[in-house]
C-alpha positions in Angstrom: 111.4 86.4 141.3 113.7 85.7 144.0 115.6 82.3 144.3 113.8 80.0 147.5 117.4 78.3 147.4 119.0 82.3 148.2 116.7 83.3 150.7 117.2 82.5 154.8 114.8 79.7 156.3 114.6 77.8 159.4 112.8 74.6 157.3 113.6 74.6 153.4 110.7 76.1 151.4 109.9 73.0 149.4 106.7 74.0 147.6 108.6 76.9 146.3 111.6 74.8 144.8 111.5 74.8 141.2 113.6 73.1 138.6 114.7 76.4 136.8 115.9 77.6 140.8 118.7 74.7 141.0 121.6 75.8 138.9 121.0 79.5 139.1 121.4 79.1 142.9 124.0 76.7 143.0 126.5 78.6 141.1 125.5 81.7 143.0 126.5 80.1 145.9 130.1 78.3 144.7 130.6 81.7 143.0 130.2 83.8 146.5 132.6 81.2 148.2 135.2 81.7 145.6 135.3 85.4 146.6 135.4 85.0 149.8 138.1 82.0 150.1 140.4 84.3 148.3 139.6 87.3 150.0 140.0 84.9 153.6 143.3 83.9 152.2 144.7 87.0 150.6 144.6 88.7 153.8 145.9 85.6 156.1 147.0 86.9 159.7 150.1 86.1 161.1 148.7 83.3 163.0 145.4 81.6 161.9 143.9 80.3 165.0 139.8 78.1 164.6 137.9 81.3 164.6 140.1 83.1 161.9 140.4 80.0 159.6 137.4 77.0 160.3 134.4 79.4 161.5 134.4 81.2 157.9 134.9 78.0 156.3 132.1 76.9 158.4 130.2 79.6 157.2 130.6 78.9 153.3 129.8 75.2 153.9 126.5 75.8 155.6 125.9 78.4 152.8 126.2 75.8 150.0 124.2 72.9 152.2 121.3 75.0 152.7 121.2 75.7 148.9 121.9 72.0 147.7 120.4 69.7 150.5 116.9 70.0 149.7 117.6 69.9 146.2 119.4 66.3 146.8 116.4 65.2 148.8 113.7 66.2 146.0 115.7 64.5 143.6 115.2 61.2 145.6 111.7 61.3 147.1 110.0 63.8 144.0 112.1 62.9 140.8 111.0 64.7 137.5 112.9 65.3 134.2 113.3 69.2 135.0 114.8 68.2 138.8 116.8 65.2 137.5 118.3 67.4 134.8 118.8 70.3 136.7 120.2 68.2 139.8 122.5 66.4 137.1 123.7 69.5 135.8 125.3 70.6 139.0 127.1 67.6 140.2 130.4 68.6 137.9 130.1 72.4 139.5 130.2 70.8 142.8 132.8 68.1 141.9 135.0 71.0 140.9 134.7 73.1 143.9 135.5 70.1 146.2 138.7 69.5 143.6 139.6 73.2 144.0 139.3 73.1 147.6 141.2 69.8 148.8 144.0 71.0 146.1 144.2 74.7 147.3 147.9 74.8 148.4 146.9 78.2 150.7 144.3 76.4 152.1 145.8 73.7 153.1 149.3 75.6 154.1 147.0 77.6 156.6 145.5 74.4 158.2 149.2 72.8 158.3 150.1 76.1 160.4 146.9 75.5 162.6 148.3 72.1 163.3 152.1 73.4 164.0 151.5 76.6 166.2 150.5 76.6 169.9 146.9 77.5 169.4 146.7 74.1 168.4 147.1 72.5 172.1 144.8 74.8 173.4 142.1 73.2 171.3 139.8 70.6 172.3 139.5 67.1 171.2 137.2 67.3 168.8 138.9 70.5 167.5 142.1 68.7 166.9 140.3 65.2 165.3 138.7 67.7 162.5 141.9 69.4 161.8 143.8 65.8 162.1 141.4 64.9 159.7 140.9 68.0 157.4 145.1 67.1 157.0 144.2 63.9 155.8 141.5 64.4 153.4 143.6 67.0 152.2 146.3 64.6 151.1 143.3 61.9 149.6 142.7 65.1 147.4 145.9 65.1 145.8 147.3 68.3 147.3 150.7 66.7 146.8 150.7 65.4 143.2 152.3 67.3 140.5 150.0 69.6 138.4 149.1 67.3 135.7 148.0 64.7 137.8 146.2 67.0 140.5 143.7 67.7 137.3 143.6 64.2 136.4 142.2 63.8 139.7 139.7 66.5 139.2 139.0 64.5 135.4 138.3 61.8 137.5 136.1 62.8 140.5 133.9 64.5 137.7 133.1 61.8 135.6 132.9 59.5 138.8 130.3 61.8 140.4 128.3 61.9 136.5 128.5 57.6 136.2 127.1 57.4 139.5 124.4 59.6 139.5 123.2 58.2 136.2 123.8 54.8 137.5 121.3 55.5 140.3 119.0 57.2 137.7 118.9 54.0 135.5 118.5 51.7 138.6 114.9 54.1 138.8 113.9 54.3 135.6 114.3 50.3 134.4 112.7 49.8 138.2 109.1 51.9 136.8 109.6 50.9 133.6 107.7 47.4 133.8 104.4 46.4 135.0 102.4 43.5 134.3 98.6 44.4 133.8 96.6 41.3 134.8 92.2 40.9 134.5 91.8 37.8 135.6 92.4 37.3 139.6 93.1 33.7 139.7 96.4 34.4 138.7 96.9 36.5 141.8 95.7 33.8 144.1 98.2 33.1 147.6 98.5 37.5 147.9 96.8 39.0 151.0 94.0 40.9 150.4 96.4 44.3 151.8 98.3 43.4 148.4 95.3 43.0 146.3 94.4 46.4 147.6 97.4 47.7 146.9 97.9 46.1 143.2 94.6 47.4 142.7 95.5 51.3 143.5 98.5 50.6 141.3 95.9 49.6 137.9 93.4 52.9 139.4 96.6 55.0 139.1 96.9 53.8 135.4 93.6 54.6 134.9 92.8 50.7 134.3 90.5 48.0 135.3 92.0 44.6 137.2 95.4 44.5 138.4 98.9 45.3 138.2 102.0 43.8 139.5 104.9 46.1 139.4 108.4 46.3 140.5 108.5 48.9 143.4 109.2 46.8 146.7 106.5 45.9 148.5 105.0 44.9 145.6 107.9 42.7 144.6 107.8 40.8 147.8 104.3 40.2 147.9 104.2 38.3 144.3 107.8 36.5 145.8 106.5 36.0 149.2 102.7 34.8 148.4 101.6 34.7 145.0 100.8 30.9 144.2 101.2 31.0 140.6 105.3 29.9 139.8 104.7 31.0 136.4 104.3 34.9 137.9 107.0 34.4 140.5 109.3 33.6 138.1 108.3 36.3 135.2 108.4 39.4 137.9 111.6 37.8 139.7 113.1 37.9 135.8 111.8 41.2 135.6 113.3 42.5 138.7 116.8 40.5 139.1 117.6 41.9 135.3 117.0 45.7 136.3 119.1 48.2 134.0 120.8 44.9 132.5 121.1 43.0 129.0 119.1 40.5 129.9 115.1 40.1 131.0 112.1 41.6 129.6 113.8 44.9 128.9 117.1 43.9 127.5 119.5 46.7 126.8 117.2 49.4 128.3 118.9 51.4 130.8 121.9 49.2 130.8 124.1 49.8 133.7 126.8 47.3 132.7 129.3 50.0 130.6 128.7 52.3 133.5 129.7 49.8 136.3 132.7 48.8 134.0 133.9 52.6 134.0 133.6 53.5 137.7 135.9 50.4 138.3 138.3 51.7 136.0 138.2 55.1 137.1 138.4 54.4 140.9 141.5 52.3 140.3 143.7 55.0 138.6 142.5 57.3 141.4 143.7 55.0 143.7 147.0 54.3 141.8 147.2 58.0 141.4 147.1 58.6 145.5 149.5 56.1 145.9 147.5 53.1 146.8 147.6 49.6 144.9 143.8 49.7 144.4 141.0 51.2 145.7 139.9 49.1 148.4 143.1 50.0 150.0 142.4 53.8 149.4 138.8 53.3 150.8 140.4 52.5 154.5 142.3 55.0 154.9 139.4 56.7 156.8 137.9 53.8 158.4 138.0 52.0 161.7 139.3 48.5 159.8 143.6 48.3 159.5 143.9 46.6 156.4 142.6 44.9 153.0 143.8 41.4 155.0 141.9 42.1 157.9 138.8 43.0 155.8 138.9 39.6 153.8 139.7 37.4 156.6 136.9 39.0 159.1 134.2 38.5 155.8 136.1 34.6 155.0 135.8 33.9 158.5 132.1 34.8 159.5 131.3 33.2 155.6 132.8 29.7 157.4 131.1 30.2 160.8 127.8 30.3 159.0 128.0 28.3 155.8 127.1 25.0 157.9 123.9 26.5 159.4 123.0 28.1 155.6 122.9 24.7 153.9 121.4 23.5 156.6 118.4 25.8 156.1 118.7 25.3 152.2 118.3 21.5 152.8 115.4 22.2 154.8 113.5 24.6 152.4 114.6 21.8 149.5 112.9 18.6 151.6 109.4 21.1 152.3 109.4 22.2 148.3 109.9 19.2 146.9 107.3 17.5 149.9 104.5 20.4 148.3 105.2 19.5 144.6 108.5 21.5 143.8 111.3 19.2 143.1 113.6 21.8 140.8 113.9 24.7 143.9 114.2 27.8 141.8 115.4 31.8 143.4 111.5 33.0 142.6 110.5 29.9 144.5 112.6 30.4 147.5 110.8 33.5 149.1 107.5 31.7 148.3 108.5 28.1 150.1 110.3 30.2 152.6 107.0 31.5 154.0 105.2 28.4 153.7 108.0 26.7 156.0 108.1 29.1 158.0 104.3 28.6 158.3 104.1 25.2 159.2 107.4 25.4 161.4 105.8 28.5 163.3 102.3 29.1 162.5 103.3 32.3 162.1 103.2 34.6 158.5 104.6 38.3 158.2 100.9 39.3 156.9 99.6 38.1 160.2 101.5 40.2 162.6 100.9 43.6 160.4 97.7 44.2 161.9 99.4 44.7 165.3 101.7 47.2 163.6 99.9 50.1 162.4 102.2 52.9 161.6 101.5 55.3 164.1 101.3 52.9 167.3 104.9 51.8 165.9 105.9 55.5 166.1 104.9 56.0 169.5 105.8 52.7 170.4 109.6 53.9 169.0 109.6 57.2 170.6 108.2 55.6 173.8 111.7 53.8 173.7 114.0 56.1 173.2 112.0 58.4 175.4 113.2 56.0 178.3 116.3 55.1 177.6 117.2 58.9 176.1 115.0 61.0 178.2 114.0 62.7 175.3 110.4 63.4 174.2 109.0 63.2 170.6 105.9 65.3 169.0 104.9 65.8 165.7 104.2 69.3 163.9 101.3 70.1 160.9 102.7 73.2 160.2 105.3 73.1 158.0 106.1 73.3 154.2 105.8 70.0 152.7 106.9 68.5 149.1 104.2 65.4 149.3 101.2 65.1 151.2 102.7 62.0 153.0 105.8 64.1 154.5 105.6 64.5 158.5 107.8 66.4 160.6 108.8 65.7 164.2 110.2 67.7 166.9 113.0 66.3 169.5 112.6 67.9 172.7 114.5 67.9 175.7 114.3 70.0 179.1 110.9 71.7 177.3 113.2 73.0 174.6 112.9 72.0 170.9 116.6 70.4 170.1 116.4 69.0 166.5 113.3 68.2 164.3 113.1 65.1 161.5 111.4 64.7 158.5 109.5 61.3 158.1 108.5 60.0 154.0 107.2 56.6 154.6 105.6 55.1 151.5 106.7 53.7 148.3 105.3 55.8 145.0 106.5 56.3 141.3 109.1 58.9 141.2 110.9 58.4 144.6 114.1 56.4 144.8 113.9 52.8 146.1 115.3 51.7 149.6 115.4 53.5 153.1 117.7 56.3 154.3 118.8 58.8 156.5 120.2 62.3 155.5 121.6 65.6 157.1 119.2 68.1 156.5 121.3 70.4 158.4 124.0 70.0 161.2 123.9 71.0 165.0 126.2 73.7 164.7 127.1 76.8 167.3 127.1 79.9 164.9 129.5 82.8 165.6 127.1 85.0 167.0 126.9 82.3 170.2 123.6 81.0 169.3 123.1 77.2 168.8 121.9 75.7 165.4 119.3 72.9 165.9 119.7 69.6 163.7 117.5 68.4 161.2 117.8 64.8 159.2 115.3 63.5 156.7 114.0 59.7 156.9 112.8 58.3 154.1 111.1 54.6 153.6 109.8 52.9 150.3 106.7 51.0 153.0 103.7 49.5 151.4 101.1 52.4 151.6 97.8 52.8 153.5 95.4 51.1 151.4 91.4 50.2 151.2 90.8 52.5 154.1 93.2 50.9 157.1 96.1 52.9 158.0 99.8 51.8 156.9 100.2 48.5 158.4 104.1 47.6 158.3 105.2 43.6 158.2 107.7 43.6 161.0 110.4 43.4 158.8 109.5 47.2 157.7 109.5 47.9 161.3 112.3 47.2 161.6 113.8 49.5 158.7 112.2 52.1 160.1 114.0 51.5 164.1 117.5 51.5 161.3 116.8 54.6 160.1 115.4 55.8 163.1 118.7 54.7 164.5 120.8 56.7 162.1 118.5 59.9 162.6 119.5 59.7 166.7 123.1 59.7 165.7 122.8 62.6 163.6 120.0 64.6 166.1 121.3 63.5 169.6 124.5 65.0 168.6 126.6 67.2 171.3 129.5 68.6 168.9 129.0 72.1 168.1 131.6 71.6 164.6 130.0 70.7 161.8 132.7 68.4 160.5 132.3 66.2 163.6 128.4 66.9 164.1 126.1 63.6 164.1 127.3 61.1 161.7 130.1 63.8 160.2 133.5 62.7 160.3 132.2 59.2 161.4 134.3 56.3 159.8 131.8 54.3 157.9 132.5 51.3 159.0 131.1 52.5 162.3 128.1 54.8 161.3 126.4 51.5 160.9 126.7 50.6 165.2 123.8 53.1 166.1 121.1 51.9 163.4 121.6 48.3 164.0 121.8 48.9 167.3 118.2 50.3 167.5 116.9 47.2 165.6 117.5 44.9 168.8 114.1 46.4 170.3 111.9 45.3 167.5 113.1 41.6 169.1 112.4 42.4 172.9 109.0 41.6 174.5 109.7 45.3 176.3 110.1 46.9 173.3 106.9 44.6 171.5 104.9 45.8 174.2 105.5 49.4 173.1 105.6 48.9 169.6 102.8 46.9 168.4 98.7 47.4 169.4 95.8 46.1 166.6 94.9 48.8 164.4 91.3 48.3 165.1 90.9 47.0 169.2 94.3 48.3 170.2 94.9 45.1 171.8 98.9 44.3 172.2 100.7 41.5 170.1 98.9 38.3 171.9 101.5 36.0 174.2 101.2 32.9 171.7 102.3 35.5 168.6 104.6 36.9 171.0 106.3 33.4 171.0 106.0 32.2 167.9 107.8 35.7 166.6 110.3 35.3 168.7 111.2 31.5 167.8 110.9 32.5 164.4 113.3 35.2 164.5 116.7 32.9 163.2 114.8 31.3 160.8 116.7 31.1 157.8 119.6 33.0 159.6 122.4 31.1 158.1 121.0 32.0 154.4 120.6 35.4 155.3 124.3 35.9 156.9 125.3 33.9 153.9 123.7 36.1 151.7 125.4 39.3 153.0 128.7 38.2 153.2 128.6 37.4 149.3 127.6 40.7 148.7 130.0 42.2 151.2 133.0 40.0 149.3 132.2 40.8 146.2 132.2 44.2 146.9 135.5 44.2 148.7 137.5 41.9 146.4 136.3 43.8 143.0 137.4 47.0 144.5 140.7 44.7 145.5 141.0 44.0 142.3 141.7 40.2 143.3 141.7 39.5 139.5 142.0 42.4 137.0 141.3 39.6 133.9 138.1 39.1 135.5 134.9 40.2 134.3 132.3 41.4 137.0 130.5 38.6 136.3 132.6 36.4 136.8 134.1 38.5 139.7 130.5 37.4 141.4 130.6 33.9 140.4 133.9 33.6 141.8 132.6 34.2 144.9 129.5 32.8 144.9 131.6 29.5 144.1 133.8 30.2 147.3 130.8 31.2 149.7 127.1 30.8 148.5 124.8 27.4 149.0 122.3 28.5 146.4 123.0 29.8 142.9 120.7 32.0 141.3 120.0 31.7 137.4 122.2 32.9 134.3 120.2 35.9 133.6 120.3 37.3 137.3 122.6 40.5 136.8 122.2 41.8 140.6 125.4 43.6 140.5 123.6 46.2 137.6 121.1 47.6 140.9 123.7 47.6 143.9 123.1 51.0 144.3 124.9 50.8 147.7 128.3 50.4 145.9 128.0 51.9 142.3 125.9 54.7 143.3 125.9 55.4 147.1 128.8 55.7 149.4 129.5 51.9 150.7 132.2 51.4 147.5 134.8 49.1 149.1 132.7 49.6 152.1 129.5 47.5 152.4 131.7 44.9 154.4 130.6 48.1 157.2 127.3 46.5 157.9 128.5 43.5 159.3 131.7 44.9 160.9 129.2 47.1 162.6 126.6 44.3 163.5 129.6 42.6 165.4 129.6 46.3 167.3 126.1 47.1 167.7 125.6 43.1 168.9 128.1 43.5 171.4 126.8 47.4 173.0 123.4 45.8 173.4 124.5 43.1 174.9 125.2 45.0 178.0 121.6 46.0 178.0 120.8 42.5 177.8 123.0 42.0 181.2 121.9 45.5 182.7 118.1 46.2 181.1 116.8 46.5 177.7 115.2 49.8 179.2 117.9 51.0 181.5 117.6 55.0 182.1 121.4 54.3 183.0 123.0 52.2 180.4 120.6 54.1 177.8 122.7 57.2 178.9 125.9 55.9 178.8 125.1 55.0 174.9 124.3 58.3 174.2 126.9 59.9 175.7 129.5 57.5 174.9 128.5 56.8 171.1 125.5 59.4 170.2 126.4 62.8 171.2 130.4 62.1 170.4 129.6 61.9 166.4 133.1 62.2 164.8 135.1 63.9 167.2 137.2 60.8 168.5 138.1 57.1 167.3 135.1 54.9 167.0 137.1 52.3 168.7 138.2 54.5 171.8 134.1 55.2 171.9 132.9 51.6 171.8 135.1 50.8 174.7 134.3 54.0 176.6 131.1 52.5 176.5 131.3 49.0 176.6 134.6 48.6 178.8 136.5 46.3 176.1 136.7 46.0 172.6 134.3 44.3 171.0 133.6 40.2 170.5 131.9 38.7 168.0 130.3 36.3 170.2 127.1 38.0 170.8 126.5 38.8 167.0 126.8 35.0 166.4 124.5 34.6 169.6 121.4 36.6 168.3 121.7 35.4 164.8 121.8 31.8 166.0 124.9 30.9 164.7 126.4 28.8 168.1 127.4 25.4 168.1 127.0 22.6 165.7 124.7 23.0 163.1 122.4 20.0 163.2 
């Protein structure tokens, strides 16, 4: 039979993807760029110029992403034991190649003589950034160390990419591996009857009678957000703040803690081995911020800013618990009190405003904004190859002409990773025969799922995920570079690709972008004025916790990497600075570090500072909407021109102030989370 992964397609054939395909087409593919690197190399001209040298390299990377990307995606939204395995058993071929590439001394002798010879200043910007760039990452692959240490390298980024991955697999498996089955309904008493519905398909799909309360997301808010009973709050918040730990229900089970220990260890000798004093350092190098220092104080100084305004709100949540009969405020009360005060301080509950947000009015509600600010239209396709019956496909389309297409996988279910992303399905891209390659990205949410016959009604809070995403996906399909290595989010420093999805998030907050947005599943009827206002006066509840609550996470991140304190456990890395920033300490058992995924499996190591540094960015662009139209054709097109269609190809801060005129203030990310003035 032949291999799916081998063969050309326009969309990947996902239906025909099968375990026992993965490897066999993987190292086809390294195996073909082998042979023809050398042979590219072995008969170097005299001068290599970008169609002698980056187009065939261009070639043999859009070779391997067509063979690997839809594997990757399977592996996160359709995880079995064949894919997993087979998916895990080509990380170290792939982890090789990229050693044996950003070490090949030809390779990188004939991009040094790109840079030195006059075809260089004939290039074009974005030409030049890649090149600047592929010089760099060059050197961050060791391509100067002596031989013994270039392997070590390789030793390292192999067992790096291996602890990761099976750090993100554990995260999955201790995440499906508890459940509570429950008969009696009383016990369930405070959930909406959407979540009844929804703990009720869960006990169908388990073939039992009743109930059950699980650990995927939406059902972990609901039992944290509404469930009366404390006793159940506080045995699914054990369940759930232990994941792939030694403590909780399933002690030792998945245990991340040796793994997180190791990937320290490891990213620190490849840091040392670079040259750099730890790994934070190292992780910089390619983004926008200058230094460790600057990193620490921005984080320290946004931590003080909001501290005042967090204990205010914790005082506040104490005075209303202990008013309704909770004197001892515990973490699996605070979602639970949180809505009630939020309840009697607004009249207004997240389960209220979902039936004015049924998915596909939020869709064209989304599309309906971006199709004015953009002037690009949206419209979905049946006809395509899908992996789950809940997989949708979109076309962008601009001037009549199709210009990129996305991939939509909404829903929570077992065997799909947890969270909400955006990926590169494949990059805009002109080919060498003069045609254009269109983009495609895949957006994937974990929403609660259509149940007891409504459609998907999203809380606003998964609305706004979804603009986020959404967000991301416009970076990576609105793109104008024709390079791959600049193309949509490519080449972007990371602690910019955050500015676009944030960004998009502000129009789940204006009445403009309300009206589009939200219409009742049943009459259609818009989002009535009095919700209107109480949503809107709602929206800094609790803002001081939540910045709070980021920044901990965003330290801790960036001073383990730092290594502030080698004789410091993680543990007590976290307490550390939870004991320097946090108003609210969560119990002994709580081993939260054991699921970041974000910096132990994903790519924000060092990095998840990004999100606010980027917030301060994305605050600051909208606010000239604010001054010029939230719907402005005009300023709409100077984002997308400015910051969309550039992708990698210059300095995120030279774009920001093409667009916004200055460099950015972190007055107007203050202003919208509330954070001005005295705190009362």
């Amino acid at each position: 039979m032949s291999n799916p992964l081998l063969q050309p397609y326009d969309l990947p054939p996902f239906s025909s993807i099968r375990a026992e395909h993965v490897k066999p087409a993987i190292e086809q593919v390294l195996a073909d760029s082998r042979t023809q690197l050398a042979h590219l190399l072995d008969h170097a001209p005299e001068k290599w110029t970008w169609a002698t040298l980056i187009e065939p390299l261009d070639d043999m990377g859009e070779n391997l992403s067509r063979a690997w990307s839809p594997v990757g995606h399977l592996n996160g939204v359709m995880n079995t034991p064949e894919l997993r395995e087979a998916y895990n058993s080509c990380l170290p071929l792939l982890s090789e190649f990229s050693t044996e590439m950003g070490q090949n001394q030809k390779l990188f002798e004939a991009y040094q003589q790109l840079a030195d010879n006059t075809e260089f200043a004939m290039l074009d910007q974005t030409q030049k950034t890649i090149i600047e760039h592929a010089l760099r990452d060059f050197r961050l692959s060791g391509i100067a160390l002596p031989q013994a240490q270039q392997k070590r390298y390789g030793d390292l980024k192999l067992r790096l990419s291996d602890l990761q991955s099976r750090f993100s697999n554990q995260v999955m498996d201790a995440t499906h591996a508890w459940s509570r089955h429950i008969n009696d309904s009383s016990i369930l008493d405070g959930l909406p009857e959407s979540a009844m519905a929804q703990t009720r398909q869960a006990a169908e799909a388990q073939e039992l009678e009743g109930w059950v309360v699980n650990l995927e997301f939406p059902n972990y808010f609901a039992v944290m957000t509404y469930a009366h009973d404390r006793a159940l709050r506080e045995e699914v918040y054990t369940a759930y703040s232990t994941r792939a730990s030694d403590q909780g229900p399933l002690a030792g089970e998945n245990d991340n803690a040796p793994l997180i220990d190791e990937i320290l260890s490891l990213r620190q000798e490849l840091a040392e081995l670079l040259g750099y004093a730890n790994y934070a350092e190292l992780s910089l190098v390619t983004k926008m911020a200058d230094s460790t220092d600057q990193v620490v104080s921005f984080l320290r100084d946004l931590g003080q800013r909001s501290k005042p305004f967090a204990e205010q709100d914790l005082e506040a949540l104490r005075v209303f618990a202990a008013g309704n009969g909770c004197a001892d405020l515990q973490s699996w009360d605070m979602g639970y009190y949180s809505e009630q005060l939020r309840q009697h301080h607004y009249s207004i509950s997240q389960e209220e405003l979902k039936p004015y947000f049924p998915i596909d009015r939020v869709l064209q509600g989304m599309f309906g904004v971006v199709e004015k600010l953009y002037g690009i239209q949206l419209r979905e396709t049946q006809e395509f190859d899908r992996w789950h019956p809940d997989a949708r496909l979109f076309e962008v389309i601009e001037n009549g002409e199709v210009t990129g297409q996305f991939f939509l996988d909404l829903y929570a279910r077992s065997q799909k990773r947890g969270g909400a992303w955006m990926d590169g399905c494949r990059d805009r891209r002109q080919l060498p025969g003069g045609q254009l390659q269109r983009p495609i990205a895949y957006l994937v949410c974990n929403f609660t799922p259509a149940v007891g016959g409504k459609p998907a009604l999203l809380t606003h809070d998964e609305v706004t995920t979804l603009f986020h995403e959404f967000g991301h996906g416009l970076h990576h399909l609105l793109t104008q570079v024709d390079y791959p290595a600049a193309s949509g989010i490519n080449g972007v420093a990371w602690d910019a690709v955050e500015l676009p999805s944030q960004f998009m998030e502000n129009w789940c907050w204006e009445p403009e972008g309300l009206a589009l947005i939200s219409g009742h599943f049943e009459t259609g009827a818009s989002l009535p004025q009095d919700l209107l206002a109480k949503m809107l006066a709602a929206r800094n509840f609790q803002s001081g916790l939540g910045m709070l609550r980021q920044i901990e996470f965003s330290l801790f991140d960036f001073l383990l990497h730092r290594r502030e304190d080698p004789s410091l456990t993680v543990q007590q890395a976290l307490d550390t600075v939870r004991d320097e920033v946090a108003v609210f300490r969560p119990p002994a058992f709580n081993r939260f570090q054991n699921s970041f995924g974000h910096i132990f499996a994903g790519g924000y190591a060092a990095g998840y500072y990004s999100y606010k540094w980027a917030e301060v960015l994305s605050a600051d662009a909208f606010s000239r909407f604010e001054d010029e139209g939230v719907l402005n054709t005009d300023t709409g097109r100077a984002f997308r021109d400015n910051i969309l269609a550039k992708g990698g190809s210059r300095e995120p801060m030279e774009l920001f102030v093409a667009f916004r005129g200055r460099e950015p203030s972190i007055d107007a990310l203050l202003r919208h989370s509330g954070l001005t003035g005295e705190a009362a």
